[in-house]
N, C-alpha and C positions, 0 to 999 in steps of 0.2 A: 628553451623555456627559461623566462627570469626566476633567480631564485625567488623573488617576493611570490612570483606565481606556483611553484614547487610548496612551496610554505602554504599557499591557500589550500592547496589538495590535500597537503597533509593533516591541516586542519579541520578540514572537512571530510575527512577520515574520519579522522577520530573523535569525530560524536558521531558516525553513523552506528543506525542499529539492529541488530541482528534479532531481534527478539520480537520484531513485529513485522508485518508486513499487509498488503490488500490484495485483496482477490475479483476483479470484475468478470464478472458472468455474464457474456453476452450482453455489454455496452457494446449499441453498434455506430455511436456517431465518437469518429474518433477524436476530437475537441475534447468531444468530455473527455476521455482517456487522458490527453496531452494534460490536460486540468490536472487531473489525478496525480500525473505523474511527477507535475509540479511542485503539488503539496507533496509529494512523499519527499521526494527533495528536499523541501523547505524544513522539516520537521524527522532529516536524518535517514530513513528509510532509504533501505538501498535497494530490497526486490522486492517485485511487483509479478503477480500472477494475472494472467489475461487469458479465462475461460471461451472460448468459442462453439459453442457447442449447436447453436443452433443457426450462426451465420458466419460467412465466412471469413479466415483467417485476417488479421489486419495486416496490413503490405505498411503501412506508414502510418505516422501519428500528425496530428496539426499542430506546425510546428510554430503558430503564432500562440495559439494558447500554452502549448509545452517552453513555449522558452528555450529548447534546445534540454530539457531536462531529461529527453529519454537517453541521450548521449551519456549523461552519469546516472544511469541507476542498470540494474543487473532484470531482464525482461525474462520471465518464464511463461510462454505462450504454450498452451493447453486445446488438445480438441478433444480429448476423454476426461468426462469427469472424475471418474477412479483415480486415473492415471496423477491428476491433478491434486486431490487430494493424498493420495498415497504420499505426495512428493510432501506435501504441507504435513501430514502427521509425522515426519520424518523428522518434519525441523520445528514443528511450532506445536504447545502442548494442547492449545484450545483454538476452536477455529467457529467463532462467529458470525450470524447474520444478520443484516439490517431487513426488518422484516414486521410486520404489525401486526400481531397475533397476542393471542391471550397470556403465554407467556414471557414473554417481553420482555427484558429487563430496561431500565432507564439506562442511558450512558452513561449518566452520573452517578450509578451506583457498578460500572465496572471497576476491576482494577487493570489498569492499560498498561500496568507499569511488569507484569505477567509474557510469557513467551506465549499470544496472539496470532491469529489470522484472523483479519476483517473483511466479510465477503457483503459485497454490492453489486445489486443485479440491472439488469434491465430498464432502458428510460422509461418502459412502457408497460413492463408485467413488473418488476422488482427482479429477487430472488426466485426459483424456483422450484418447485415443491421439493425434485428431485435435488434439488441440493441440500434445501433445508432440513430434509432426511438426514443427510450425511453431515449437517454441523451438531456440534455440542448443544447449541442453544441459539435465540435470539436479541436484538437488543433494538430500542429504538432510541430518536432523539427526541425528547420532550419540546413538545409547540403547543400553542394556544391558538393557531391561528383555525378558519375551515379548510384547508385544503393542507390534508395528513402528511404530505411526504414533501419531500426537496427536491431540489435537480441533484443528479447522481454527485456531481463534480462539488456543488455547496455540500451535501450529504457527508461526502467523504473528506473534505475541510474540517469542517465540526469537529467530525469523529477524533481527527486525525490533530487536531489543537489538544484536544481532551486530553489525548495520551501524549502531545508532547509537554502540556502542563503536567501533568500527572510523575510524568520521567524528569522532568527537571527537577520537579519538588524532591524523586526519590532520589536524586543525586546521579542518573544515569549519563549526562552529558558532561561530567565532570571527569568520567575517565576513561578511555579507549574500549569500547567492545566487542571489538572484533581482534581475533588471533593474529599473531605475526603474520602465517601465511597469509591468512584472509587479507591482511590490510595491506602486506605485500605485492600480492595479486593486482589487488586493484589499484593498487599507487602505479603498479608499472601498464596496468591496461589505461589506466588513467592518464598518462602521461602521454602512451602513444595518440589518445584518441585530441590529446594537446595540437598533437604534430598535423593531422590532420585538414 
């Protein structure tokens, strides 16, 4: 590895963010996933939770829409919901859903810049019930258009700008957030998967 290239990982370290993360519940076309995993890249995020619950586990992602981003981000695949969230109350303090219900909140009046979990459901049902049981609350993105909801991948874009505006305003990408180990860790997993 060139050092200029040592130097980009490290850089790209250090604005990754430990403090938020996505949760897709049973997206079954794996494009949109690659999408997703794209933007959490583009906007720092390092892990991604991928619910399976009601089809089966994914073997690969599509890697013309991923860009090769699931190679750098850290993948936490789920077939029990419990399980899944047990693992997210562990590490995030609020665990949200995109979801169109009476209480709702706008996205523009979250604060993203909070230790979060953002869960997106289904191309075809959304979120569901039994999940939305188990989150804190709901949130949507404000449209004018007639047709209420997004494709999962624009969806999770939006969301996922919001909070990285939001985190730059509060100064988050300005200074390392994750731990020695943690950045450790991943500078040397990072590096092997260079070697590749």
């Amino acid at each position: 590895m060139t050092p200029e290239r040592r130097e980009r990982l490290i850089a790209v370290l250090s604005k990754r963010q430990h403090d938020i993360t996505v949760v897709l519940e049973n997206v079954s076309d794996p494009h949109n996933i690659s999408a997703v995993m794209r933007t959490c890249d583009a906007v720092g995020i390092q892990d991604i939770y991928i619910l399976n619950t009601k089809i089966p586990r994914h073997k690969k992602w599509g890697p013309k829409s991923s860009s090769s981003a699931a190679k750098w981000l850290t993948i936490h695949q789920f077939e029990n919901a419990e399980e899944c969230f047990s693992s997210l109350r562990n590490r995030y303090s609020t665990i949200l859903t995109t979801h169109l219900s009476s209480d709702a909140v706008s996205l523009h009046k979250l604060d993203l810049t909070k230790s979060i979990a953002l869960v997106f459901g289904n191309e075809h049902s959304g979120v569901s019930e039994e999940i939305r049981k188990m989150a804190d609350g709901n949130f949507i993105i404000p449209q004018a258009g007639i047709i209420r909801s997004l494709n999962i991948s624009v969806a999770c874009a939006v969301t996922l700008y919001e909070a990285f505006r939001q985190k730059t305003l509060a100064g988050h990408y300005d200074q390392r957030k994750l731990d020695d180990v943690g950045f450790n860790n991943l500078l040397n997993e990072w590096t092997l998967k260079e070697k590749e």
